[in-house]
N, CA and C of each residue as an Amber inpcrd file, in Angstrom:
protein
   405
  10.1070000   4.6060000   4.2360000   8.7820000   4.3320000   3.7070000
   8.8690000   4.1670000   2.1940000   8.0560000   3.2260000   1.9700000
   7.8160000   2.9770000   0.1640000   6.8280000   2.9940000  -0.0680000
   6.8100000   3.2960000  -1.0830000   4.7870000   3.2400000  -1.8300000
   4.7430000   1.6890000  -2.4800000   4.0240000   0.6050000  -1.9910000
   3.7860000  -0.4450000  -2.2200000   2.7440000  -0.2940000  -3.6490000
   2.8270000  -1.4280000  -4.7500000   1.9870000  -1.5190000  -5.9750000
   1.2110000  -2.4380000  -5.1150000   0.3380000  -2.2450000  -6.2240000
  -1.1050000  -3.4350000  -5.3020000  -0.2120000  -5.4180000  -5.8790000
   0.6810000  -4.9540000  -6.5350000   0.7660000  -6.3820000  -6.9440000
   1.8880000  -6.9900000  -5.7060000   2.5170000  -5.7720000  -5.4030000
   3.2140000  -6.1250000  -4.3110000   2.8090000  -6.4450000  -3.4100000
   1.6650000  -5.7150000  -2.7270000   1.1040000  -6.3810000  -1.3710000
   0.3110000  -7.9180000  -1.3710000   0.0260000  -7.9120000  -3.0610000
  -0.7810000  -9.2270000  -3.6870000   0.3180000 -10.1570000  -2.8140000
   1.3810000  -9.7640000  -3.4720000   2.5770000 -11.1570000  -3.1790000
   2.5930000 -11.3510000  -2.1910000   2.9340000  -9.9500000  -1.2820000
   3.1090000 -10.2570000   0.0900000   2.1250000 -10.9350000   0.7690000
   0.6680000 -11.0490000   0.6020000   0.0440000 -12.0070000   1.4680000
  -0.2970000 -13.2030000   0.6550000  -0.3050000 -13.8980000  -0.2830000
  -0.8620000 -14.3930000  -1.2130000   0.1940000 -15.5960000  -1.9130000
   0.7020000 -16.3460000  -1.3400000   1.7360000 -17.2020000  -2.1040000
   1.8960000 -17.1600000  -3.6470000   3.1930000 -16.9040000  -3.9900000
   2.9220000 -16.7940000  -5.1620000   4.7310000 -16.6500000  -5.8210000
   4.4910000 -16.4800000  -7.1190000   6.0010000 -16.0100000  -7.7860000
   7.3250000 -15.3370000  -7.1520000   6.8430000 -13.9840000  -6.5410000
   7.2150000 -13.1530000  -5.9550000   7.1660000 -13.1720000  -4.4540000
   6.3930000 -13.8130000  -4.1360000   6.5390000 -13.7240000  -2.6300000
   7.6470000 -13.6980000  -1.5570000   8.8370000 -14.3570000  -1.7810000
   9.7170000 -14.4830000  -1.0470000  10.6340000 -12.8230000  -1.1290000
  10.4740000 -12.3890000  -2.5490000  10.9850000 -11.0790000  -2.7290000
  10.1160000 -10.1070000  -2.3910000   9.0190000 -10.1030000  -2.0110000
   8.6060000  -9.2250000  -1.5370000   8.5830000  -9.5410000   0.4490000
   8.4320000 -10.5640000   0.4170000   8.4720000 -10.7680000   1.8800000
  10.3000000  -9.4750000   2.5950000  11.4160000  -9.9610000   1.7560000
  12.1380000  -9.0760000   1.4600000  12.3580000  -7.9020000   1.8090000
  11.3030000  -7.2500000   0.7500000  11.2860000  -5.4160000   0.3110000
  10.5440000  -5.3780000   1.9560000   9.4550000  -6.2820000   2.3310000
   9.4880000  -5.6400000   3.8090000   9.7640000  -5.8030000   4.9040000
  11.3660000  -6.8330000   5.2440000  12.0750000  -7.0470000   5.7880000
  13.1720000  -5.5980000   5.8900000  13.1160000  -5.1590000   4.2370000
  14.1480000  -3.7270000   4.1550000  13.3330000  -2.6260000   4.1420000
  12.2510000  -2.6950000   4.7050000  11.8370000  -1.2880000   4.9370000
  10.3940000  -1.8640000   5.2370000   9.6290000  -1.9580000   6.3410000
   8.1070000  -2.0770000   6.9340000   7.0300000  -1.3230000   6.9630000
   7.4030000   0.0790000   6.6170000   6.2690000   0.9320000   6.0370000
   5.7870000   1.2800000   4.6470000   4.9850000   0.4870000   4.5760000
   4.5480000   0.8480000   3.6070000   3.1620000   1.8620000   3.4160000
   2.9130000   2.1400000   1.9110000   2.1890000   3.4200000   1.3390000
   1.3270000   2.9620000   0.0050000   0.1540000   3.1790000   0.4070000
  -0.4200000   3.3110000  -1.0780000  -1.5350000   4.0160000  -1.1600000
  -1.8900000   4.5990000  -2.1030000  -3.2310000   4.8070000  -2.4220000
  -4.7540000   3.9160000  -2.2060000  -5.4250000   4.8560000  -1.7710000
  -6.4530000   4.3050000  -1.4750000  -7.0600000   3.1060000  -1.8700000
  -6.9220000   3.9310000  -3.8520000  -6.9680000   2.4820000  -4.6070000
  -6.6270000   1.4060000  -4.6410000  -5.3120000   1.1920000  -4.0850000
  -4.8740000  -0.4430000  -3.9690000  -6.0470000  -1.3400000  -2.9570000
  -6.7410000  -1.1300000  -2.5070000  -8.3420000  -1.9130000  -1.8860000
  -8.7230000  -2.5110000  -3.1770000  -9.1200000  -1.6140000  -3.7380000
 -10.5190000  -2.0910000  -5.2350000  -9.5330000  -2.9990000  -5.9220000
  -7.9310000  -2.7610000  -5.9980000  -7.4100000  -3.2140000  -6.8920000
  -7.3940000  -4.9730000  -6.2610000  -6.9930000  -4.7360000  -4.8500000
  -6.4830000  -5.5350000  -4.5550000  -7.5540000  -7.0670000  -4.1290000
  -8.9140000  -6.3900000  -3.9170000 -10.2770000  -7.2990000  -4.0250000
 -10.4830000  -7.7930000  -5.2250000  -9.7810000  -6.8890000  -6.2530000
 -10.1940000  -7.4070000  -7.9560000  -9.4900000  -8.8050000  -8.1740000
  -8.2780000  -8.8170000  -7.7970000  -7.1090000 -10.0340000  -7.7390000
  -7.5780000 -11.0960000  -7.1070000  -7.9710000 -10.1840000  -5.7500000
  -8.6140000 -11.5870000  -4.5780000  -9.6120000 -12.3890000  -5.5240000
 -11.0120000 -11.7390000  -6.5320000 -11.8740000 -12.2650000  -7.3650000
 -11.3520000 -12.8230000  -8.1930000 -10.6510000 -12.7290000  -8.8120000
  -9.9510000 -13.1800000 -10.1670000  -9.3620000 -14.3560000  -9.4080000
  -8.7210000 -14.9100000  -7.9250000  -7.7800000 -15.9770000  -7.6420000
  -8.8700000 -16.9410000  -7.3870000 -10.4070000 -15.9680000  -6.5950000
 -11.3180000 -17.4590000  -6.0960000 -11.7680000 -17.9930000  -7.1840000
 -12.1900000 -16.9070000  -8.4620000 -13.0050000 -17.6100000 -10.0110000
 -11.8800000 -18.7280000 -10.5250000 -10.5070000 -18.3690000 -10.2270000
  -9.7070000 -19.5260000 -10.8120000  -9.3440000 -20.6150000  -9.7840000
 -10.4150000 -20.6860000  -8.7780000  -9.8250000 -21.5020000  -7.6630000
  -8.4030000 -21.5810000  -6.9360000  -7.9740000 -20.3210000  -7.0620000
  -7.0530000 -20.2690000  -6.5940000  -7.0040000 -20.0900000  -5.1130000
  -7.5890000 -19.2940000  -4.8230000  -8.1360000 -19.0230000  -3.3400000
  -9.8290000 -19.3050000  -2.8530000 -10.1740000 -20.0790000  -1.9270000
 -11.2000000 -19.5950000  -1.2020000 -11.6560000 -18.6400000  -1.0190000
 -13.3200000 -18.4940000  -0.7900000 -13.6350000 -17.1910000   0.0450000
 -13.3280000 -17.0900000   1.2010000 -13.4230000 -18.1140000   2.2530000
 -12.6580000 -17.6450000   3.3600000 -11.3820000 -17.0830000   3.2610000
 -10.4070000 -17.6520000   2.5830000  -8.8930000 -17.3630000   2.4210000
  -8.7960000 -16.0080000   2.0580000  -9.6180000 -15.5250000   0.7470000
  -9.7070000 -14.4940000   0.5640000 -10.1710000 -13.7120000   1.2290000
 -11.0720000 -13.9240000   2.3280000 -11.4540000 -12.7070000   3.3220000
 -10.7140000 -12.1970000   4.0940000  -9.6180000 -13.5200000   4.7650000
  -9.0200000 -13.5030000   5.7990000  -7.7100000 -12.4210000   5.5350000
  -7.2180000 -12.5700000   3.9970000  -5.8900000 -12.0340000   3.4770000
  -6.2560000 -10.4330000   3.3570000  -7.5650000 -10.4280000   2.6750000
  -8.5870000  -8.5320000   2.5790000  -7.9510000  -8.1830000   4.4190000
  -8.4560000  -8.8900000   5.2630000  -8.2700000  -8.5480000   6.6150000
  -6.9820000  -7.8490000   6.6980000  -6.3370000  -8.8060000   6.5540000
  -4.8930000  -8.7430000   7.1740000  -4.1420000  -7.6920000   6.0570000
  -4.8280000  -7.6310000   4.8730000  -4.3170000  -6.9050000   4.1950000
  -4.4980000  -5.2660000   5.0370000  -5.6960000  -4.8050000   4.5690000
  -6.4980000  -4.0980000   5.7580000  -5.9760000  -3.3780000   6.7050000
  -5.6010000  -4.3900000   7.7540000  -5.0490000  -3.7020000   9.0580000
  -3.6190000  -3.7000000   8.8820000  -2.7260000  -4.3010000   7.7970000
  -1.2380000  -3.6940000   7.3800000  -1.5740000  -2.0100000   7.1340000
  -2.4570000  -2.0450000   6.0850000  -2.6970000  -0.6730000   5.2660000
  -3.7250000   0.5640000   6.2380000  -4.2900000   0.0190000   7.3130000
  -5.2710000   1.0490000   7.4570000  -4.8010000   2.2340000   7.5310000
  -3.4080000   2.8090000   8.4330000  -3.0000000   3.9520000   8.3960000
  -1.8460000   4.3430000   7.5520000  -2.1070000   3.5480000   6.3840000
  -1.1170000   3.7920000   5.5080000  -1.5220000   3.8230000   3.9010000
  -2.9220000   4.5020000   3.9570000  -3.2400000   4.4120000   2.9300000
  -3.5140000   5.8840000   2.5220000  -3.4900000   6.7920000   1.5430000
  -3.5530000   8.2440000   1.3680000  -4.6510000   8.4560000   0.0480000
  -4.9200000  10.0120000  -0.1660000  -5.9150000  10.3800000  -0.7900000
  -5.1790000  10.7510000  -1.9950000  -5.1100000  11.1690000  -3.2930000
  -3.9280000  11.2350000  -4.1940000  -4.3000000  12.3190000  -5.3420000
  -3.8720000  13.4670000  -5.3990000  -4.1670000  14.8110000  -5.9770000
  -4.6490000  14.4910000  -7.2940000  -5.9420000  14.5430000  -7.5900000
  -6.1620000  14.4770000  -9.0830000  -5.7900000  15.1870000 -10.6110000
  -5.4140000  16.4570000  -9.8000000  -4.0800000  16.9720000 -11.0130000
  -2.6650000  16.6460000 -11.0590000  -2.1300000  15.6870000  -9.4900000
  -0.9210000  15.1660000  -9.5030000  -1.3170000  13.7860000 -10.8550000
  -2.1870000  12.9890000 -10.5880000  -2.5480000  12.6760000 -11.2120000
  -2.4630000  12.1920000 -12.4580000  -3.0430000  13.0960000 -13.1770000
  -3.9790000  13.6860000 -14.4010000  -2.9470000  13.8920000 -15.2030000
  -1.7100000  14.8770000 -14.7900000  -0.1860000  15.3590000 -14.7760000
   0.4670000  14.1590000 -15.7460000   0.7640000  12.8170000 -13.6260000
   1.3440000  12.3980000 -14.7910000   0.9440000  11.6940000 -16.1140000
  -0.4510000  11.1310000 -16.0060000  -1.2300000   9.9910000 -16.8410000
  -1.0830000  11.0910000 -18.4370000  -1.1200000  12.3030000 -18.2140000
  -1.2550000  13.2880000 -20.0910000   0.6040000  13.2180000 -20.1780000
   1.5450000  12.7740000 -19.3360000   2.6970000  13.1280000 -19.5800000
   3.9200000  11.7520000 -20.0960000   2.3320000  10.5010000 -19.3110000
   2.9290000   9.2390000 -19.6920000   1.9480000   8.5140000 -20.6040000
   2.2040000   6.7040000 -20.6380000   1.1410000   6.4970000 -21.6620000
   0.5510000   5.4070000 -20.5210000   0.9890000   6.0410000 -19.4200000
   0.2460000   4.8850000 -17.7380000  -1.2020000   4.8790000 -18.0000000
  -2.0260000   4.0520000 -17.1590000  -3.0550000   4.6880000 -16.9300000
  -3.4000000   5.4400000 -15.4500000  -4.4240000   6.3620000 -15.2140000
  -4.7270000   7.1340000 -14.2520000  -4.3580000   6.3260000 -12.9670000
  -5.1140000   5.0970000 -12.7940000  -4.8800000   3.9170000 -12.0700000
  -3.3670000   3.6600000 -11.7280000  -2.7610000   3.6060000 -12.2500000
  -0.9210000   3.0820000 -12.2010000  -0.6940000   4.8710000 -11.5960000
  -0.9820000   5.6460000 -12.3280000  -0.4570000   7.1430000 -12.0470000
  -0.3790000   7.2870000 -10.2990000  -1.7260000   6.9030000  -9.7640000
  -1.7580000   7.2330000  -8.7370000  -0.8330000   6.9910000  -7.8140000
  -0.1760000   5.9270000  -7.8750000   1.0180000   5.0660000  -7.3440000
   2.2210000   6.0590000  -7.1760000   2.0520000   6.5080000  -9.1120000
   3.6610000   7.2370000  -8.8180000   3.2510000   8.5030000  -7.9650000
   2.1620000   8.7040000  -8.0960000   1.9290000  10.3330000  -7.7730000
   1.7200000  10.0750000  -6.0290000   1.6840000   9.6020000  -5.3390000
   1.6540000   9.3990000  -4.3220000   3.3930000   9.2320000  -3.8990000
   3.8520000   8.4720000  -4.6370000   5.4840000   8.1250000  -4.4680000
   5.9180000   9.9360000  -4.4570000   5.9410000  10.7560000  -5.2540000
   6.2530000  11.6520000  -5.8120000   6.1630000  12.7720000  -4.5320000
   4.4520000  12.8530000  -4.0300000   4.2760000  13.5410000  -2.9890000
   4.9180000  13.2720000  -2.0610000   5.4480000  11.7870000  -1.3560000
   6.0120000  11.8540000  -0.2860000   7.4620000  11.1710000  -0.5090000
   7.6320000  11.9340000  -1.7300000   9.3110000  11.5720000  -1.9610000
  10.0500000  10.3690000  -0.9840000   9.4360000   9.2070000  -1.9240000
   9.9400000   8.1110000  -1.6070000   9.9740000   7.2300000  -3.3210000
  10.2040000   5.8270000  -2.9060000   9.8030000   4.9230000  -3.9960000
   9.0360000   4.4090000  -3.9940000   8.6340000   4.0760000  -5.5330000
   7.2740000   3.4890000  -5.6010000   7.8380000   1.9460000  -5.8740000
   7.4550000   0.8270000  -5.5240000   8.2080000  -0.4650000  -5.7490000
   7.1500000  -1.1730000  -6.4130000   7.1280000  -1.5230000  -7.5050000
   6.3450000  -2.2610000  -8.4550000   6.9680000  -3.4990000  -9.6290000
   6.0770000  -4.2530000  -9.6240000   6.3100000  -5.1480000 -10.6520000
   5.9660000  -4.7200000 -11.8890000   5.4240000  -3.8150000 -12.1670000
   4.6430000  -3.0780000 -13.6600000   6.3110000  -2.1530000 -14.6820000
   6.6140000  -2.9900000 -15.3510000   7.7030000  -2.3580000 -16.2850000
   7.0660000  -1.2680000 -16.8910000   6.0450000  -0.9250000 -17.5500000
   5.8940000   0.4100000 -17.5500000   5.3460000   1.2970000 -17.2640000
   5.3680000   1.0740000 -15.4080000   5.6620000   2.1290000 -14.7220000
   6.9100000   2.5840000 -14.3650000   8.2090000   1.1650000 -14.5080000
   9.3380000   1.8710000 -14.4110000   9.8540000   2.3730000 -15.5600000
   9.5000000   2.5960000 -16.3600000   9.7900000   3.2820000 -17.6980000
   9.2290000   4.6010000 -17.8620000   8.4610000   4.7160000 -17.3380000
   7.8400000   6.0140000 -17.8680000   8.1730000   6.4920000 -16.3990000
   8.3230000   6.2690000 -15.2540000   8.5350000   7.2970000 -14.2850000
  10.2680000   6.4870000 -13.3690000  11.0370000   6.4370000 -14.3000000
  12.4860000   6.1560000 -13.8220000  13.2070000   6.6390000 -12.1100000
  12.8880000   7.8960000 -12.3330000  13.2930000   8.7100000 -10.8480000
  12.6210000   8.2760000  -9.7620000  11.2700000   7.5250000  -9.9720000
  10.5140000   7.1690000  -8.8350000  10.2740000   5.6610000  -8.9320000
   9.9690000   4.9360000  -9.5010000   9.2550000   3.5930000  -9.5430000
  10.6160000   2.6910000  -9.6010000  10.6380000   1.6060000  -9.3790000
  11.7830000   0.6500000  -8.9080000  11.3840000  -0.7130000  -8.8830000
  12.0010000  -1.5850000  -9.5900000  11.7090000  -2.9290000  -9.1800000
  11.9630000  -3.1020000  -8.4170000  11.4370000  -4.5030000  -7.8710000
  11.7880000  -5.4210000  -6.3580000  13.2350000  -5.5050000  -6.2610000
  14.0490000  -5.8260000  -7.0950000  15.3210000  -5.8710000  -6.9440000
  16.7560000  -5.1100000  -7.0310000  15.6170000  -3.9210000  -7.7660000
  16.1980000  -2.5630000  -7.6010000  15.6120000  -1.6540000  -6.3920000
  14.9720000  -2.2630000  -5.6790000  14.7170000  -1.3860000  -4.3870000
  15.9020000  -2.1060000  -3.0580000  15.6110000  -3.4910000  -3.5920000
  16.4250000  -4.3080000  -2.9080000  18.0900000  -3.8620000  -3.0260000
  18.6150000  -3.7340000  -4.4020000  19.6320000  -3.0150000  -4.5280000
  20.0670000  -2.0720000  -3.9080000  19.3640000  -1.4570000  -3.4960000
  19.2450000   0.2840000  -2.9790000  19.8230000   0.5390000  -1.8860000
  21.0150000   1.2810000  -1.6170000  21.6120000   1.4230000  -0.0680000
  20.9530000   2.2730000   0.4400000
């Protein structure tokens, strides 16, 4: 199991830069994990692709779906002093924290495109190609 970033699951349904490498990360491992938050995050993107015409509203509903029923039982609640912890210990925000702090609780990796989340939390967060690396 990995803790998916919301930009990761972006890729994974959403054609794009990354997509083929993330198609990948869940070829090498199919469970994925995130925080609750990756929803809000991940509707914010969906808005931001239809205002740039990038996506339809249908398209975009259909991908929320499918996003959805990848994540329904794989989405968790995330300790607000795990938190809090790391966001006063890094210069993340609360938002990004949750990611690692979820990674952290269920001692796994967190796989993200966000460089500084792999900077500020090294032991846990991993690029795509350093997860890919990973025996």
């Amino acid at each position: 199991m990995i803790v998916a970033d919301t930009n990761l699951l972006i890729y994974f349904w959403v054609p794009g830069e990354f997509s083929e490498a993330a198609q990948k990360v869940f070829e090498k491992d199919p469970h994925w994990a995130s925080p609750v938050l990756w929803k809000s995050e991940f509707r914010n993107i969906l808005a931001t692709y239809m205002r740039k015409k990038v996506l339809p509203l249908e398209k975009a509903l259909a991908v929320m779906e499918k996003a959805g029923i990848q994540m329904e039982h794989a989405q968790f609640q995330v300790s607000s002093s795990a938190v809090l912890e790391l966001a006063a210990a890094s210069s993340c925000s609360a938002y990004d924290c949750e990611f690692a702090a979820l990674a952290r609780h269920l001692d796994t990796k967190l796989v993200t495109l966000d460089k500084k989340l792999m900077k500020a939390f090294q032991e846990t967060a991993v690029s795509i190609e350093g997860f890919l690396d990973l025996e």
